[in-house]
C-alpha positions as CSV (number, residue, x, y, z in Angstrom):
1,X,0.0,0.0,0.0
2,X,1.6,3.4,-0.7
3,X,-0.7,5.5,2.0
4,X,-0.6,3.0,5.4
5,X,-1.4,4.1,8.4
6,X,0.5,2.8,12.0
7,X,-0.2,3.0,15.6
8,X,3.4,2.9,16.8
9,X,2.3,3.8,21.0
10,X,-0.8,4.5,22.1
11,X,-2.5,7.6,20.6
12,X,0.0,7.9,18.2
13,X,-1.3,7.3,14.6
14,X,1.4,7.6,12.1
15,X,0.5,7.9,8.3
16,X,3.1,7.5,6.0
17,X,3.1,8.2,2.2
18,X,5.2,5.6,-0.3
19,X,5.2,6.5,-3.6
20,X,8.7,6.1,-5.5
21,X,10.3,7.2,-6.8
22,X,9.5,10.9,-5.4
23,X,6.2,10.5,-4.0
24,X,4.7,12.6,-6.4
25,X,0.8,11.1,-6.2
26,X,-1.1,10.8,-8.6
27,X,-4.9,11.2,-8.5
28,X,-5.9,8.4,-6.4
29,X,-3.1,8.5,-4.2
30,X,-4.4,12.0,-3.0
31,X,-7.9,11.0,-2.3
32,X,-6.5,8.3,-0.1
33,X,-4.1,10.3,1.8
34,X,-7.5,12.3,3.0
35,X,-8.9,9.1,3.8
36,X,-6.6,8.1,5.9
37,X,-6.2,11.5,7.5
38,X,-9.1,11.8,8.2
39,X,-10.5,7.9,9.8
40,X,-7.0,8.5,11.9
41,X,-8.6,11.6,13.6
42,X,-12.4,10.2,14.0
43,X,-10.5,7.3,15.9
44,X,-11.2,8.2,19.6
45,X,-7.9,6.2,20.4
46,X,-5.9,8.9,17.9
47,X,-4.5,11.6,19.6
48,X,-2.1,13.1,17.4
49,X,-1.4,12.3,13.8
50,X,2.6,12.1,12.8
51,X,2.3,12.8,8.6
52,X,5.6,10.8,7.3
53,X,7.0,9.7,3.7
54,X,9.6,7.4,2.9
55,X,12.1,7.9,0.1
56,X,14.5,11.0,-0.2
57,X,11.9,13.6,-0.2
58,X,8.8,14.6,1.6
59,X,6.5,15.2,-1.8
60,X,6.8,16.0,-5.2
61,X,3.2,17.4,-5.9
62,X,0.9,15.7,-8.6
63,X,1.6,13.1,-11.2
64,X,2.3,15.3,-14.0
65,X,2.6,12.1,-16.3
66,X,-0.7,10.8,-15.1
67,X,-2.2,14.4,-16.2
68,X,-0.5,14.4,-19.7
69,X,-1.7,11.5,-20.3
70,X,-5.4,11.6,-20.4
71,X,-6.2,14.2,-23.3
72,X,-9.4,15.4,-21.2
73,X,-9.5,17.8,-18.9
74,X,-10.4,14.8,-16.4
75,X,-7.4,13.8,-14.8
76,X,-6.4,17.3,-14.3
77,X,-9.7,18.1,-12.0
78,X,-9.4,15.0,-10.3
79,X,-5.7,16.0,-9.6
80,X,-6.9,19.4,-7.8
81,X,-10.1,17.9,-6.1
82,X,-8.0,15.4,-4.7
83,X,-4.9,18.1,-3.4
84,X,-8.2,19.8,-2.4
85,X,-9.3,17.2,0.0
86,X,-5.8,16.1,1.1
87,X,-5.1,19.4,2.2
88,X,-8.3,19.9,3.8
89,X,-7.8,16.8,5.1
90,X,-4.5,18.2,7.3
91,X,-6.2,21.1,8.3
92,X,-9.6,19.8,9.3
93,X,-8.2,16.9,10.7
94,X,-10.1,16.2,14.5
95,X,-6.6,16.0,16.2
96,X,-3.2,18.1,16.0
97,X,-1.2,16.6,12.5
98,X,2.5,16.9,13.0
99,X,4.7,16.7,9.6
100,X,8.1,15.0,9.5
101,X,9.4,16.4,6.5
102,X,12.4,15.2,4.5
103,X,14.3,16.2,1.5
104,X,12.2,18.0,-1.4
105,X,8.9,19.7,-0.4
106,X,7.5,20.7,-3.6
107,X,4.1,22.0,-5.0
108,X,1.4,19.5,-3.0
109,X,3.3,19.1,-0.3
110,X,3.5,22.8,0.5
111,X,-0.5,23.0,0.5
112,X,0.2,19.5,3.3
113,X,2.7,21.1,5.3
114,X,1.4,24.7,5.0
115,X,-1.8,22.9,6.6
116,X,-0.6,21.2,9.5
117,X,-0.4,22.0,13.1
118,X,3.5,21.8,13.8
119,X,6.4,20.9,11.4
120,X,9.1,19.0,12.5
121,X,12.1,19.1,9.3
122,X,15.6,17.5,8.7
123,X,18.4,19.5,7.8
124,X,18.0,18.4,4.0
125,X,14.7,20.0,3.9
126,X,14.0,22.4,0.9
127,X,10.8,24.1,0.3
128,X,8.9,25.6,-2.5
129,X,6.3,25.7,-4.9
130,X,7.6,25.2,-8.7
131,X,4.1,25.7,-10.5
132,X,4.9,29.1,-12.4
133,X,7.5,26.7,-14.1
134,X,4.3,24.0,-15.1
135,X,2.1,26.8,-15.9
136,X,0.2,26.0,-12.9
137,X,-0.8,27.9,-9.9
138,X,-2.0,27.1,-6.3
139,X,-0.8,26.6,-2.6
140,X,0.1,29.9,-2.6
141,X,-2.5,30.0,0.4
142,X,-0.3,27.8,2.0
143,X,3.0,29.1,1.8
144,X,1.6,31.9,2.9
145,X,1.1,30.4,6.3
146,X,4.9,29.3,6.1
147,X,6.9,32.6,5.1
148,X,5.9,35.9,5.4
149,X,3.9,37.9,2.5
150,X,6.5,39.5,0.3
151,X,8.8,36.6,0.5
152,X,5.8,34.3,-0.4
153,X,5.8,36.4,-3.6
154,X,9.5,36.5,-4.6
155,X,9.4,32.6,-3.8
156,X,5.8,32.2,-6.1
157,X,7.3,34.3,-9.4
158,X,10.9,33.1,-9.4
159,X,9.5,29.4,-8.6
160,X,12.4,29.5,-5.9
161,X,12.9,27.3,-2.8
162,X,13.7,27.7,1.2
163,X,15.4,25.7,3.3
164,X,14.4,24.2,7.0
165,X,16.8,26.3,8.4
166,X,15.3,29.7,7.6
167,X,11.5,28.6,7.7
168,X,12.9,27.6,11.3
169,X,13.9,31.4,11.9
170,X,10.8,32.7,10.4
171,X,9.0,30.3,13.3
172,X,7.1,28.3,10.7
173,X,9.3,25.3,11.4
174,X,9.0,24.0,14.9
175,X,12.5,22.0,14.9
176,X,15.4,21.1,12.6
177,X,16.9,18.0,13.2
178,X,19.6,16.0,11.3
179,X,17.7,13.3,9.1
180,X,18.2,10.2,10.6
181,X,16.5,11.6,13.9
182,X,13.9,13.3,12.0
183,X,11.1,10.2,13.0
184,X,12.0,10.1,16.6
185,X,12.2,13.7,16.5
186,X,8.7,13.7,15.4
187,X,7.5,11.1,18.1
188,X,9.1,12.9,21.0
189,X,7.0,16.0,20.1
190,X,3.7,13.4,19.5
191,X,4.6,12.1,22.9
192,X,3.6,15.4,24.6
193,X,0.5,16.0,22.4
194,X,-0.8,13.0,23.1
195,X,-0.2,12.9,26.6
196,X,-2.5,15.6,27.2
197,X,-6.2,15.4,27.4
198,X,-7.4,14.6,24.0
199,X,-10.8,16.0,25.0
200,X,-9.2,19.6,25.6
201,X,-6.7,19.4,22.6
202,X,-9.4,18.3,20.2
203,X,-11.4,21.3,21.4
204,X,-8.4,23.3,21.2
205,X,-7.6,22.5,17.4
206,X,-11.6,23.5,16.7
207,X,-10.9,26.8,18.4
208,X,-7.8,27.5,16.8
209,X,-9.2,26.6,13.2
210,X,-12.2,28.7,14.8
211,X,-10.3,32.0,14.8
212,X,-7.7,31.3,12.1
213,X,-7.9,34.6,9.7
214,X,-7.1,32.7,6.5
215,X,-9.6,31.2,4.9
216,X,-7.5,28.2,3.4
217,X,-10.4,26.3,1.6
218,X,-11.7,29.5,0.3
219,X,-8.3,31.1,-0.7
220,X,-7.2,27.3,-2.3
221,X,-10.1,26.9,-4.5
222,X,-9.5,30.7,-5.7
223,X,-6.4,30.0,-6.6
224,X,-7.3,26.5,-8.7
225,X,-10.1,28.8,-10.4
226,X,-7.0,30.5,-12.1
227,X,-5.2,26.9,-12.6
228,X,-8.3,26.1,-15.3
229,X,-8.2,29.4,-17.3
230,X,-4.5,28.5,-17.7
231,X,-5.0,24.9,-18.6
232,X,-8.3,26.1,-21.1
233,X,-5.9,28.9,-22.9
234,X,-3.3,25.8,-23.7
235,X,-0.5,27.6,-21.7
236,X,-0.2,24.8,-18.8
237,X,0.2,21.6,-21.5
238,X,2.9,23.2,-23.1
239,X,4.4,24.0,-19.8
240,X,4.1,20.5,-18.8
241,X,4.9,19.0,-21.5
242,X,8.6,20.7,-21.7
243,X,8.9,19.9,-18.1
244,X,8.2,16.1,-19.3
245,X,10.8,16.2,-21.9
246,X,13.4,17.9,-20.3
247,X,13.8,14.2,-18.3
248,X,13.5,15.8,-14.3
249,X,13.1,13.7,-12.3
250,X,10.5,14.7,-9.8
251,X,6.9,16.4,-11.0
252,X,4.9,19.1,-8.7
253,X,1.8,19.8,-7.4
C-alpha cells in the first residue's frame, strides 16, 4: 500500500506516504491520503497524527505524467479535487497533524505542510512551490502560512525554494533536526501532544481553526479557479509538456 497508516504507541497514529520514486501522487493517491487522515482523527484512540514519507523527499506534488496523459480535462480536475481534499484533510483533521518532513517539499506538499499544526524538518529539507515553471498555480495560500507575505511572492514568481533552516527562523518550522533523527524527533513532540487530554486538545484545534484569519479552503479553490483558465488557454500543457521532456526527475503539485 503506498498510504498506510501505524499506531506505533498508544494515541499515536502515524501515516506515511510511499510513492517512489518521489512520492509525487497521482490522483488516487491524494484521495487516499484524506482518507486516511481523516479515519486516523475520528478514531477516539488517535491523539495526534505524525504525517511521514519514505524515500529522499517529503512530496513532489501531482503526477504530471498521469495528467499528460489523459487528453481530457479529467485527470487534471481530479488532480486538484483530490490536493483539495488532502489538504483539507491536514487542516480539518479532528486531532493536531504533525509533519516530519524530509528532503524535497515541492508544490502538494506545501499545501500538506502549510496545513498542519507543527512541522518537524531534517536538515535536507528544501521548500517551494515550482508551478509558475508548469504553468500552474496554487498553494500559494499555503505558503503563505509558512513565510511571510512579500517573500511568499519573490518565492511564487521566481519558482524558488527555502530551506528548514530559515522557515525555522521565520518560526514556521517547529524543529530542525539531522535526518536520521527526524522520526524520533517527530515522536518525542507526538509524545507530549498525546499525553495531554485529547478532549481539551481536540477542542483546542476547533478553536484555533475557529479564529484562524485565513480562509485556506476559500483562498485554495481561488487560486485552482486561475489553474483552469490557464489549462483552457493551452498555456499549462505546453508548460508540462517541456517539463516532461526535459527528463526531471521529480513532478509538482
Amino acid at each position: 500500500m503506498p498510504i498506510t497508516t501505524q499506531h506505533p504507541e498508544p494515541g499515536i497514529a502515524v501515516v506515511t506516504v510511499d510513492v517512489p520514486p518521489v512520492n509525487a501522487l497521482p490522483v488516487r493517491g491524494w484521495f487516499d491520503l484524506a482518507d486516511e487522515l481523516t479515519v486516523a482523527g475520528r478514531d477516539p484512540a488517535t491523539h495526534i497524527v505524525v504525517l511521514r514519507a519514505e524515500g529522499r523527499g517529503f512530496n513532489a506534488g501531482v503526477d504530471i505524467k498521469e495528467i499528460q496523459r489523459d487528453e481530457s480535462f479529467d485527470t487534471l480536475i481530479g488532480a486538484n479535487h483530490g490536493c483539495a481534499a488532502a489538504f483539507s484533510a491536514v487542516y480539518d483533521c479532528a486531532v493536531p497533524v504533525i509533519a516530519a518532513v524530509q528532503g524535497f517539499c515541492l508544490g502538494g506538499g506545501i499545501g500538506l505542510v502549510g496545513n498542519a499544526d507543527v512541522i518537524v524538518a531534517a536538515d535536507d529539507a528544501t521548500f517551494g512551490l515550482p508551478e509558475v515553471d508548469r504553468g500552474a498555480l496554487g498553494a500559494a495560500t499555503h505558503l503563505a502560512r509558512l513565510v511571510p507575505q512579500h517573500l511568499m511572492r519573490a518565492m511564487y514568481y521566481t519558482a524558488s525554494t527555502i530551506d528548514a533552516h530559515q522557515l525555522h527562523h521565520h518560526g514556521s518550522v517547529h524543529a530542525v533536526v539531522p535526518r536520521e533523527e527526524l522520526d524520533n524527533a517527530a515522536l518525542d513532540l507526538a509524545r507530549r501532544i498525546a499525553a495531554k487530554d485529547t478532549r481539551v486538545i481536540r477542542a483546542a484545534k476547533r478553536a484555533i481553526n475557529g479564529i484562524d484569519p485565513q480562509s485556506v479552503h476559500r483562498d485554495y479553490r481561488f487560486e485552482q479557479g486561475f489553474t483552469f483558465e490557464l489549462n483552457l488557454a493551452g498555456v499549462a500543457d505546453g508548460a508540462r509538456q517541456a517539463f516532461l521532456e526535459k527528463g526531471a526527475e521529480w513532478t509538482n503539485g
